[in-house]
C-alpha positions as CSV (number, residue, x, y, z in Angstrom):
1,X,106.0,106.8,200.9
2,X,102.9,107.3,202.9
3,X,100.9,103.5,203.4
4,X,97.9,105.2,202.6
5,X,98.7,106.2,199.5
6,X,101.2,103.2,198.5
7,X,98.3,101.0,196.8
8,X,97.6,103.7,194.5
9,X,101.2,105.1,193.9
10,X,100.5,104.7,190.5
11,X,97.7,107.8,190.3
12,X,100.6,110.3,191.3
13,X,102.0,111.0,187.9
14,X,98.6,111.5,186.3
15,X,97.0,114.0,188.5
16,X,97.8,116.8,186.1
17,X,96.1,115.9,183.7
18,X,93.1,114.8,186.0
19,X,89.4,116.4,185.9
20,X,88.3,115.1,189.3
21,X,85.0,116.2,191.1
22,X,85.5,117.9,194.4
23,X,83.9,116.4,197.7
24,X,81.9,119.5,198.7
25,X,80.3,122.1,196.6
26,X,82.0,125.0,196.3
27,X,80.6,128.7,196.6
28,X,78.5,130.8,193.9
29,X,80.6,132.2,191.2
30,X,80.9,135.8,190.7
31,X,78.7,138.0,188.4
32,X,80.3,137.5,184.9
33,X,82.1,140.2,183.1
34,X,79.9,142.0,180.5
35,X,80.6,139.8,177.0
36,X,82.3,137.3,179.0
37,X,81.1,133.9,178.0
38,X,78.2,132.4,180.5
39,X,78.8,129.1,182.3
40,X,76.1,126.9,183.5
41,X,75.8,127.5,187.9
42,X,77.6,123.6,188.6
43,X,78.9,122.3,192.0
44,X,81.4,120.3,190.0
45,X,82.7,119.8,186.4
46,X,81.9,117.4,184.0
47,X,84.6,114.7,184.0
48,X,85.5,114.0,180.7
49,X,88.5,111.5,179.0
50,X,88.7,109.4,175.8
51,X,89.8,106.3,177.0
52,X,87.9,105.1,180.1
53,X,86.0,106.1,183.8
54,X,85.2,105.3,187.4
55,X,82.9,106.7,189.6
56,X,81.9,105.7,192.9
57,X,80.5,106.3,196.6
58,X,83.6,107.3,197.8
59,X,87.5,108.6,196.5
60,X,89.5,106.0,197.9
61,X,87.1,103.4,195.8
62,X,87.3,105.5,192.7
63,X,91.1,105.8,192.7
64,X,91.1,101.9,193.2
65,X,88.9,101.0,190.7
66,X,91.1,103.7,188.0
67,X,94.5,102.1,189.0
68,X,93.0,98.4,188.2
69,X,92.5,99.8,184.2
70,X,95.6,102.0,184.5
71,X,97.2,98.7,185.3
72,X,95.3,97.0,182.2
73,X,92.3,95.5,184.1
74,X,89.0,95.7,182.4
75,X,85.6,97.2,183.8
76,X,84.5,94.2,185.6
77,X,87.9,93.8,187.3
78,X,87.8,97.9,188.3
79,X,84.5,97.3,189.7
80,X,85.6,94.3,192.0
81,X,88.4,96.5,193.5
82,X,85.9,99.0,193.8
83,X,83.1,97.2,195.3
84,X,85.5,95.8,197.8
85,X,87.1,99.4,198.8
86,X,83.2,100.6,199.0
87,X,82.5,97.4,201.9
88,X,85.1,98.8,203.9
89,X,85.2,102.5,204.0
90,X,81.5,102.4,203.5
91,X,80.5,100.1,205.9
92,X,77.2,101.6,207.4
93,X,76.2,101.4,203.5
94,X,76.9,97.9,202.0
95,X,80.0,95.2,202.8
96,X,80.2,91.6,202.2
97,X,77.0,91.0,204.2
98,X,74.7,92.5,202.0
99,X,73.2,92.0,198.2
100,X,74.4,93.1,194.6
101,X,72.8,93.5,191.4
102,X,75.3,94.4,188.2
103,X,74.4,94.7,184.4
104,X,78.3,93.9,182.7
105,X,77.9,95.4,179.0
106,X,80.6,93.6,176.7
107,X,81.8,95.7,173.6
108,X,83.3,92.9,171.9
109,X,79.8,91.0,171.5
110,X,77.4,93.8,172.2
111,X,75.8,91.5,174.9
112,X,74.4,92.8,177.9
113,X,74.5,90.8,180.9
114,X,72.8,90.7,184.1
115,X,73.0,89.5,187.4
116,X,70.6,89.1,190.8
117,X,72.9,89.2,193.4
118,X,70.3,89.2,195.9
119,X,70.2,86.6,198.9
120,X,67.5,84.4,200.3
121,X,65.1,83.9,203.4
122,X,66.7,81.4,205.5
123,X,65.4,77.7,206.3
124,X,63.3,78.4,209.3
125,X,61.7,82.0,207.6
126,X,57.7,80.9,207.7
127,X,55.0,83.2,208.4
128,X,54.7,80.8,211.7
129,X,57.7,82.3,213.2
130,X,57.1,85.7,212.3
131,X,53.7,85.5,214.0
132,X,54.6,86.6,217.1
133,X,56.4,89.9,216.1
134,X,53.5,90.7,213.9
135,X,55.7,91.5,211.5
136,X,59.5,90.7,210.1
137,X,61.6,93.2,212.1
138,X,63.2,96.0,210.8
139,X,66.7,95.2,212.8
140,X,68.2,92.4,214.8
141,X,68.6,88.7,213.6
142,X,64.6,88.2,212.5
143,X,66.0,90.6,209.3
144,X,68.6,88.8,207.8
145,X,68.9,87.2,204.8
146,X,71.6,85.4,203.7
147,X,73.7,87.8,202.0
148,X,74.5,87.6,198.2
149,X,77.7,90.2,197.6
150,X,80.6,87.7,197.6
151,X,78.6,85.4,195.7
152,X,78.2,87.9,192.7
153,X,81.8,89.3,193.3
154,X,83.0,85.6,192.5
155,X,80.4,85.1,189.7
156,X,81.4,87.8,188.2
157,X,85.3,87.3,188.5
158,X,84.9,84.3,187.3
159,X,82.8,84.8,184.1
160,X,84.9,88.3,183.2
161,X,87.8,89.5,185.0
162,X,91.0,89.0,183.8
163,X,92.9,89.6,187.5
164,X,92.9,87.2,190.3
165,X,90.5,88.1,192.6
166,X,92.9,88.2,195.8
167,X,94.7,91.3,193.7
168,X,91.5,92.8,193.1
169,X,90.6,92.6,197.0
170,X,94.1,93.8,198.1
171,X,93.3,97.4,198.2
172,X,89.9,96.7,200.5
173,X,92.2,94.4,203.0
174,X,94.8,96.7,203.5
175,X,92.3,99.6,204.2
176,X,90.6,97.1,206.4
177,X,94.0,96.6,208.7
178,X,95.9,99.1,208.4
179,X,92.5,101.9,208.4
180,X,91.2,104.7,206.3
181,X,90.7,108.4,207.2
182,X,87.0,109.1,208.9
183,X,85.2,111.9,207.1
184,X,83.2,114.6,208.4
185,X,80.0,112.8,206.5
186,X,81.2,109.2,207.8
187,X,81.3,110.4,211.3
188,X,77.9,111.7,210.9
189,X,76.5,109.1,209.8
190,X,78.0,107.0,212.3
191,X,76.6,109.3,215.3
192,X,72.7,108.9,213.7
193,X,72.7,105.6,212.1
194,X,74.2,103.4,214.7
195,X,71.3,103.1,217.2
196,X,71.0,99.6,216.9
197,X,74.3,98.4,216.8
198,X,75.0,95.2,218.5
199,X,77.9,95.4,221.3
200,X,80.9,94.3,218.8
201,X,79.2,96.7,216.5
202,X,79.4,99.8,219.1
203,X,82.7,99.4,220.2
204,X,84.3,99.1,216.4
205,X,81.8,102.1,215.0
206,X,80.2,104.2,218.3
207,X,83.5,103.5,220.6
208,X,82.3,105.4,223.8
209,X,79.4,106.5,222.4
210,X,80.6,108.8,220.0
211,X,81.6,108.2,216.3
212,X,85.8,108.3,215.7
213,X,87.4,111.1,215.0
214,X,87.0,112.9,212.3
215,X,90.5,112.5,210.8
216,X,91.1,109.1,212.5
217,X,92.1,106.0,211.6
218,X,89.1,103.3,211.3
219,X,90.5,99.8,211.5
220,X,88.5,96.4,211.3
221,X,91.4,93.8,211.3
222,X,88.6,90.9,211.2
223,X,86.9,92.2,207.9
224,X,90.6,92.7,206.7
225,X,91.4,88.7,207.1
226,X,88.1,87.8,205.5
227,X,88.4,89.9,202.7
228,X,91.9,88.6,202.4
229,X,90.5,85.0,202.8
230,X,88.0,85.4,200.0
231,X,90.3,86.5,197.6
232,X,92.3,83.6,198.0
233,X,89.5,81.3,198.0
234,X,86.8,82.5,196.4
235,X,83.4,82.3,197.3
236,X,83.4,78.9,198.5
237,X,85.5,80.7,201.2
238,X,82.4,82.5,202.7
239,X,79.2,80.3,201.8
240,X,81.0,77.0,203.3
241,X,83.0,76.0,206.1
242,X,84.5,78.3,208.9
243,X,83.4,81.6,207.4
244,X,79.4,80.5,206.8
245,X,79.4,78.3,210.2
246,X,80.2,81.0,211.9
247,X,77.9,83.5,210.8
248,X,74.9,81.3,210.5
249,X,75.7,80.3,214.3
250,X,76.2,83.9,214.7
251,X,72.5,84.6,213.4
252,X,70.5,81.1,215.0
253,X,72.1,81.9,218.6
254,X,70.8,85.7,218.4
255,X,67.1,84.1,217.6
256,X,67.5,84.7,213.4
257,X,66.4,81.8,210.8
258,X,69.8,80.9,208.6
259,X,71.8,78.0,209.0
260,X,74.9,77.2,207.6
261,X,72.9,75.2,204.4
262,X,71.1,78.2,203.5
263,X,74.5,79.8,202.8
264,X,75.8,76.6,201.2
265,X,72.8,76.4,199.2
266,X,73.3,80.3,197.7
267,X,73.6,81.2,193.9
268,X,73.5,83.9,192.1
269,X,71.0,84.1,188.9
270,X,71.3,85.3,185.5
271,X,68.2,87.4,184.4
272,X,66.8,89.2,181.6
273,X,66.4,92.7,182.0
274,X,63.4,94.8,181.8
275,X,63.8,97.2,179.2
276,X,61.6,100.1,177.2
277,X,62.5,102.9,174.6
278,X,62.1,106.3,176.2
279,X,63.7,109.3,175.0
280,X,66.0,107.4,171.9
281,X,67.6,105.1,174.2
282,X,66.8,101.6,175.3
283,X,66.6,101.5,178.9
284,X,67.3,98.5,180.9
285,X,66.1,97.6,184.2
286,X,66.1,94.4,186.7
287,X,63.3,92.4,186.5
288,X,61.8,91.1,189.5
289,X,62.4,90.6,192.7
290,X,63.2,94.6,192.5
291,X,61.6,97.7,191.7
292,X,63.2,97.8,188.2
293,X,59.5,96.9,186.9
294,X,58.5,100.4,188.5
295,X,61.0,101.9,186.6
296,X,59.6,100.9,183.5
297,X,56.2,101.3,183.8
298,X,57.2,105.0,185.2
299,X,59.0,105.9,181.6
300,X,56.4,104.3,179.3
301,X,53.6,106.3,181.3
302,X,55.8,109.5,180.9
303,X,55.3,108.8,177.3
304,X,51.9,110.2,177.5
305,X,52.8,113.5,178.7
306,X,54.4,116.5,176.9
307,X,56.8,117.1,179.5
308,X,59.1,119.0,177.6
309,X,57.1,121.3,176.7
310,X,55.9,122.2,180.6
311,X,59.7,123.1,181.1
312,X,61.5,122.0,183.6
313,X,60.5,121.7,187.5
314,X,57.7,123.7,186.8
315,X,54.6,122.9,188.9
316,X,52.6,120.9,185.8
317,X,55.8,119.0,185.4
318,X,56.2,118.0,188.8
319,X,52.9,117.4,189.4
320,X,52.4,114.7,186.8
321,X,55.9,113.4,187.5
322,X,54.7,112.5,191.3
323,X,51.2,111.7,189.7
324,X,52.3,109.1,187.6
325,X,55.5,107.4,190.6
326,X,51.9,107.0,192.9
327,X,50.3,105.2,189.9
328,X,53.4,102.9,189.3
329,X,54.4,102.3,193.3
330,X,50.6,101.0,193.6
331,X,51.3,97.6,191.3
332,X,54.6,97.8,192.7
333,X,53.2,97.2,196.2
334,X,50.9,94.9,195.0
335,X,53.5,92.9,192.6
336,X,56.7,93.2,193.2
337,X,58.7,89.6,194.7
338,X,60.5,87.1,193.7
339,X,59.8,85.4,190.7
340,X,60.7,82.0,191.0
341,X,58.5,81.6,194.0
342,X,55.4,84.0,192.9
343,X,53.2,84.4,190.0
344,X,54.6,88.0,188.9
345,X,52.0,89.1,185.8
346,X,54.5,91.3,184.2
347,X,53.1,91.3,180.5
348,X,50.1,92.6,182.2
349,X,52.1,95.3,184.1
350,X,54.4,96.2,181.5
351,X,51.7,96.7,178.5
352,X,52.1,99.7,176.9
353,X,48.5,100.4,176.3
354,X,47.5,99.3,179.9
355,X,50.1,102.2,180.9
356,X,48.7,105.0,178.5
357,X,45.8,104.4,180.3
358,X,47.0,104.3,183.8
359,X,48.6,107.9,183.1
360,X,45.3,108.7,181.9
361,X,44.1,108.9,185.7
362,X,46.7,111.9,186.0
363,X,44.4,114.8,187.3
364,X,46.3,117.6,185.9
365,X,44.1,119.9,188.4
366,X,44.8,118.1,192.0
367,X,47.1,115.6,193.8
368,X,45.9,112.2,194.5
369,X,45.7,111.0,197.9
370,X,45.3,107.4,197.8
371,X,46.3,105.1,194.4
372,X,45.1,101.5,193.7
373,X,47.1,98.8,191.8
374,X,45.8,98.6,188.3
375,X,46.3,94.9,188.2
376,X,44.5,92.7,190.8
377,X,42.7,93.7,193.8
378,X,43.9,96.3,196.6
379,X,47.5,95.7,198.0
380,X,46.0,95.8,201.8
381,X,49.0,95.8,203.5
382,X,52.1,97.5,201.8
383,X,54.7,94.6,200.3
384,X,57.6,97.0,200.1
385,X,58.4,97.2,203.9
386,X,60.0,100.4,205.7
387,X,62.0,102.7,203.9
388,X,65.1,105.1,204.9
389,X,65.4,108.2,203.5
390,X,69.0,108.4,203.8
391,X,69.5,105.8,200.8
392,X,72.0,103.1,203.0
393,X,73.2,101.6,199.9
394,X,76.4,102.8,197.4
395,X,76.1,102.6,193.4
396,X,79.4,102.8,191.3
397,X,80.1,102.5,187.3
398,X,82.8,101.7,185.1
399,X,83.6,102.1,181.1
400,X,87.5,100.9,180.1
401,X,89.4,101.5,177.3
402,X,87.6,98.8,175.4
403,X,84.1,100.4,175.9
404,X,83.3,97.2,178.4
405,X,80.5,98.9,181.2
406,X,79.7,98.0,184.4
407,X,76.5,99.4,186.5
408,X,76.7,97.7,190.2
409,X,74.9,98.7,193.1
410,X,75.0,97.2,196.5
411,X,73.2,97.4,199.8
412,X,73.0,96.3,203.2
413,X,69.5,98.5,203.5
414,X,69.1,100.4,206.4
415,X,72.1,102.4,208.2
416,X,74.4,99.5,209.5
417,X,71.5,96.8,208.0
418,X,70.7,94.4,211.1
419,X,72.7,96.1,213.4
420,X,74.6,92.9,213.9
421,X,78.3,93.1,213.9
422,X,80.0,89.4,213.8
423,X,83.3,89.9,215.7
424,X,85.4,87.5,214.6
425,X,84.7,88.0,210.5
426,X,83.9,91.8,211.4
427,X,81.1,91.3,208.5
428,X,78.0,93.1,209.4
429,X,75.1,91.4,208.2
430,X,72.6,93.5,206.6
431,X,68.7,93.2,206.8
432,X,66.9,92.9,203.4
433,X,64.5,90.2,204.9
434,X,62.4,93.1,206.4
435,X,61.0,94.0,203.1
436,X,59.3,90.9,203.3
437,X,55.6,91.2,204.4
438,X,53.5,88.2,206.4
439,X,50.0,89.2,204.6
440,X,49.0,85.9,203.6
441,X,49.1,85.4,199.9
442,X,50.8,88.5,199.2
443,X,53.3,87.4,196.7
444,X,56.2,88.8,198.7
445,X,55.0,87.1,201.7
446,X,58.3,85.4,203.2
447,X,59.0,82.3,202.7
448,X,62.1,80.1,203.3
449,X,64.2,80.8,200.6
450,X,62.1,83.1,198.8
451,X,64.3,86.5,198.0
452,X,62.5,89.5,199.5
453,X,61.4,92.8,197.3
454,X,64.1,95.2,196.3
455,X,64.3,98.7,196.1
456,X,68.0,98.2,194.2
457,X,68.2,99.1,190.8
458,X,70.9,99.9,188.6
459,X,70.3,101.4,184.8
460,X,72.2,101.1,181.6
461,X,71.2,102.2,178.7
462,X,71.8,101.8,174.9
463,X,71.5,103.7,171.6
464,X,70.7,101.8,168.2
465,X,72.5,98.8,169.9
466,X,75.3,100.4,171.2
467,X,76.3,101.5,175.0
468,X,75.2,105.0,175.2
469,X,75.4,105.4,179.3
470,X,75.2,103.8,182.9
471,X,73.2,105.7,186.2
472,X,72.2,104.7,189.6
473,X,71.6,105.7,192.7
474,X,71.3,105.0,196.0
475,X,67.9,105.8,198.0
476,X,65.2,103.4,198.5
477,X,61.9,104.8,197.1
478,X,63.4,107.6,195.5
479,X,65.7,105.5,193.2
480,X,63.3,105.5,190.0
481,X,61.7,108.9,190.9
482,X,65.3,110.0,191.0
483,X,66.6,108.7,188.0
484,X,63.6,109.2,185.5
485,X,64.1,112.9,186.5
486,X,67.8,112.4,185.3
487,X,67.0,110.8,182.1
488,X,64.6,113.6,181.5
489,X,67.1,116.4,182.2
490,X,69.5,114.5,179.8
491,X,67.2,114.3,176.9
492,X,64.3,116.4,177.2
493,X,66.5,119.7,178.7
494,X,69.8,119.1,177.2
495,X,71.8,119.0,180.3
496,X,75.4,118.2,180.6
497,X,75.7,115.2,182.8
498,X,76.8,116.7,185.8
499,X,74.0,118.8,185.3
500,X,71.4,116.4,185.0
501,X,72.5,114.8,188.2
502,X,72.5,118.4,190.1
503,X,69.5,119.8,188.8
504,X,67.2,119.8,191.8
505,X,65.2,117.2,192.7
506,X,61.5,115.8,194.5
507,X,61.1,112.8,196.0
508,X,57.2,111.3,196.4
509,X,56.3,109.8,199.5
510,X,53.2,108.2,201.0
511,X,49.9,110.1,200.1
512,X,50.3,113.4,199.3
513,X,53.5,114.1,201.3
514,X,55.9,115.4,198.4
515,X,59.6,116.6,199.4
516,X,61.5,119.1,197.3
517,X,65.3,120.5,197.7
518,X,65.0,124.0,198.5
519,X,66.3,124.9,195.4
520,X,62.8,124.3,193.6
521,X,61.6,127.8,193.5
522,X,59.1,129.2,196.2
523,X,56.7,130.2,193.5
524,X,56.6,126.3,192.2
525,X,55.9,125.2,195.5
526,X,53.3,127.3,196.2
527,X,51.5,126.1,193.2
528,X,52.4,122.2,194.1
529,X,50.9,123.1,197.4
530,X,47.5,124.6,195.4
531,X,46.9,121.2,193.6
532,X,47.0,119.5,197.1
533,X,50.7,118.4,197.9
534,X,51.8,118.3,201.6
535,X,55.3,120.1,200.7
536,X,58.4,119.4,202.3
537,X,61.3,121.8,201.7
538,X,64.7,119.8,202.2
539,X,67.5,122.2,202.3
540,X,71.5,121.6,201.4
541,X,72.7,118.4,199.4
542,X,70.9,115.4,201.4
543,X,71.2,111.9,200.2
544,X,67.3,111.9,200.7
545,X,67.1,112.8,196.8
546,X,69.7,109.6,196.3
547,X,73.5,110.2,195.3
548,X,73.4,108.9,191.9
549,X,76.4,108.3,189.4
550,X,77.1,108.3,185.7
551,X,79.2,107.6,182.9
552,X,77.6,108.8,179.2
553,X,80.0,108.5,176.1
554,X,79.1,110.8,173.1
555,X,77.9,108.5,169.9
556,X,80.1,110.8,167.4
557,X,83.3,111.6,169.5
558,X,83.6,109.0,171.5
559,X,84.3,111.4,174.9
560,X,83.8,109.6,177.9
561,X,81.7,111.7,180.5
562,X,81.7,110.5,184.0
563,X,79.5,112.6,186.6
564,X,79.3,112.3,190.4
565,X,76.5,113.4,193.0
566,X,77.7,116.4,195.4
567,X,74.9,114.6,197.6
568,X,77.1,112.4,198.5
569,X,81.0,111.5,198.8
570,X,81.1,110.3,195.6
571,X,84.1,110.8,193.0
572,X,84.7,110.6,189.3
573,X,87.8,110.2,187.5
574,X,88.2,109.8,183.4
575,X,91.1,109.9,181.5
């Protein structure tokens, strides 16, 4: 049998009876028949089974994660398999050198569980040593943070999964040294993203100058043995001894601030989530040091606006969707950090009657330019750092056969994070210290082990108690823009799931500059430009809307609906 297809043998008898989303979307249907029943205009189908899902960034993570529960592993175990595949064939998006965060939804207890993967500022990360820059760089070794991913993956493991963790990993190691297939969107991204690449980094993903093959074979041996090392191991494996020496040499020699005790000194924390009721479900978000709080606040202010009745993506409806992300990223500039080493006033920010009057400042007749925090003074300087629009991070989901759900997202930021490549552990080491900001007493001002704002994070969401769905997305910024407009075309427009994630989308960014995918029609944008928005047409699929995932199981039936983002590579299999 063909290698590449010998770790997932086991998918071969079941792809008859298979609804799997295609990678690319396919052409406009003919004009129906006259009294021919109507379909909705999708890319893809709606993935539907009765016993369980996966979806993920990419196929060869997907099939992965469905063989672990084919082969009786539960969610959490699917998602470690997964989450490994996605470091490796994925690696411009997230790997071992970034951060994770993961709610785990056990059906047995009804508990919801959640975990900050996220690593900290290293030892020697003052102010004092970022004064000279003038700011914490976007790239190179001045950006790195130790990173939190095989932390979680072990936490995790350890707490839930009922596999050994080298079994789970296998599947990532062997695609790590023996190689995967390049695709047309991974060489891409390659050729744009890989700028900043260090010298090892160039020669494994830019060999020449160019981006491999499409069709080729991309190998990293190195990542393959620590992968294979970790699962043997365990964490301990990669935050002590040979593994951490090495990279925090790696990182002091190129002029960064980690040494190997800031990687021995690394744990994960259990948090309580953020939650509200919007639209009959209970929605739950991270808390601090991410975004999640902006996710919140952007749902309780939506509350005060009868957006079903403006219909969908018409120009009232966007306009007080984008009205109401300026009001919320304004405390979220001015608030958002790490608790545990800033005052974070989140009853303040999170009052529901401080936000009905926040979305009170809507001006349903023009587009604000400029938006202060509601809560304390001006932000001055931004504390959410640079953003990429091409969302440099991969979100995946998983429901068994038990109704156990897993939302995990993971990161390394930008495309290729640092831009540093260590040879010898071929881990790439991604740079989440550059949302860090150096105005002094900002409370995401870096500080030695202080974790840095996040734009990561993952939803899940439950209905009279029980799991009603999961949904993330990649994409910086656009993440809660993204999937409030989701949530909305679930519940207020009665969209299938695959629907709701293809329905067009807009993405706020500074000021008044508002993009929308070209499928917004002209008419709409004419009348967004009218109330004062600097439009931006964005044509074809582009992960600068996100590339966001789902899994939604119907309350009565019990159907399991999986949905996957034509903006991306992602895949969805049920059964």
């Amino acid at each position: 049998m063909n290698r590449l297809l010998r770790p997932f043998s086991g998918l071969l008898p079941f792809a008859a009876t298979l609804l799997i989303g295609s990678c690319s979307p396919e052409p406009p249907s003919p004009p129906p028949v006259a009294d021919a029943p109507v379909f909705p205009v999708q890319n893809r189908p709606d993935v539907r089974g009765i016993h369980g899902a996966v979806v993920s960034d990419h196929p060869l993570a997907s099939a992965a994660g469905y063989q672990v529960l084919r082969e009786g592993g539960n969610a959490v175990d699917a998602a470690i398999a997964m989450a490994g595949v996605l470091a490796v064939v994925r690696p411009h998006m997230n790997g071992v050198g970034g951060d994770v965060f993961a709610f785990v939804h056990e059906a047995a207890t009804g508990e919801l569980h959640t975990l900050n993967g996220s690593g900290r500022a290293g030892s020697l990360a003052t102010p004092e040593f970022f004064a000279e820059f003038g700011e914490v760089p976007e790239k190179g070794p001045g950006s790195v943070s130790v990173p939190g991913a095989v932390r979680a993956w072990d936490d995790l493991h350890r707490r839930f999964a009922t596999r050994p963790l080298a079994e789970l990993l296998a599947p990532a190691a062997e695609y790590a040294v023996e190689g995967f297939p390049v695709s047309t969107r991974l060489a891409a991204d390659f050729e744009a993203q890989g700028g900043d690449l260090n010298e090892p980094g160039r020669a494994l993903y830019l060999p020449g100058g160019r981006p491999p093959a499409v069709g080729s074979l991309l190998r990293n041996p190195a990542l393959g043995a620590t992968l294979e090392r970790i699962g043997r191991e365990g964490a301990s494996s990669f935050y002590e001894g040979e593994i951490a020496n090495t990279l925090a040499t790696f990182v002091a020699d190129a002029g960064g601030t980690l040494r190997p005790e800031d990687f021995a000194g690394h744990t994960s924390t259990w948090v309580e989530p953020l939650s509200v009721d919007y639209l009959g479900h209970t929605f739950h978000a991270f808390p601090p040091n991410t975004q999640g709080m902006t996710q919140i606040q952007m749902m309780e202010m939506a509350k005060s606006f009868s957006l079903g009745d403006m219909g969908h993506n018409t120009s009232s409806y966007l306009h007080a969707m984008v009205e109401l992300k300026k009001l919320a990223f304004a405390d979220r500039d001015r608030w958002a950090a790490d608790p545990e080493m800033a005052d974070v006033p989140l009853d303040d920010l999170l009052d529901p009657a401080y936000l009905a009057g926040r979305a009170g400042l809507v001006d349903p007749a023009g587009a604000a330019e400029s938006v202060s925090p509601g809560v304390g003074d001006a932000p001055g300087e931004s504390g959410s750092g640079p953003t990429d629009d091409r969302g440099d991070t991969v979100y995946l989901t998983v429901v068994d056969a038990e109704g156990n759900a897993v939302s995990w997202i993971q990161s390394l930021y930008a495309g290729f994070g640092s831009g540093l490549l260590e040879p010898t552990t071929g881990v790439l080491l991604h740079n989440r210290g550059t949302l860090f900001t150096l105005e002094e007493g900002h409370p995401n001002q870096v500080a030695p082990g202080k974790r840095p704002f996040h734009t990561l994070s993952p939803l899940i969401a439950l209905r009279d108690g029980d799991f009603a769905f999961t949904l993330g997305t990649p994409g910086g910024d656009s993440q809660p823009q993204s999937l409030l407009q989701i949530a909305n075309n679930l519940f207020l427009f009665d969209m299938t799931p695959q629907q709701a994630l293809e329905a067009p989308r807009f993405r706020s960014q500074g000021g008044l500059r508002l993009l929308l995918e070209d499928r917004v029609p002209a008419q709409v944008r004419g009348e967004l430009t009218a109330l004062g928005h600097d439009v931006g047409v964005i044509s074809g699929w582009t992960a600068t809307f996100g590339g966001a995932q789902m899994i939604h199981v119907d309350p009565t039936s019990g159907v399991v609906t999986a949905a996957a983002d034509p903006r991306r590579e992602a895949y969805a299999i049920a059964w």
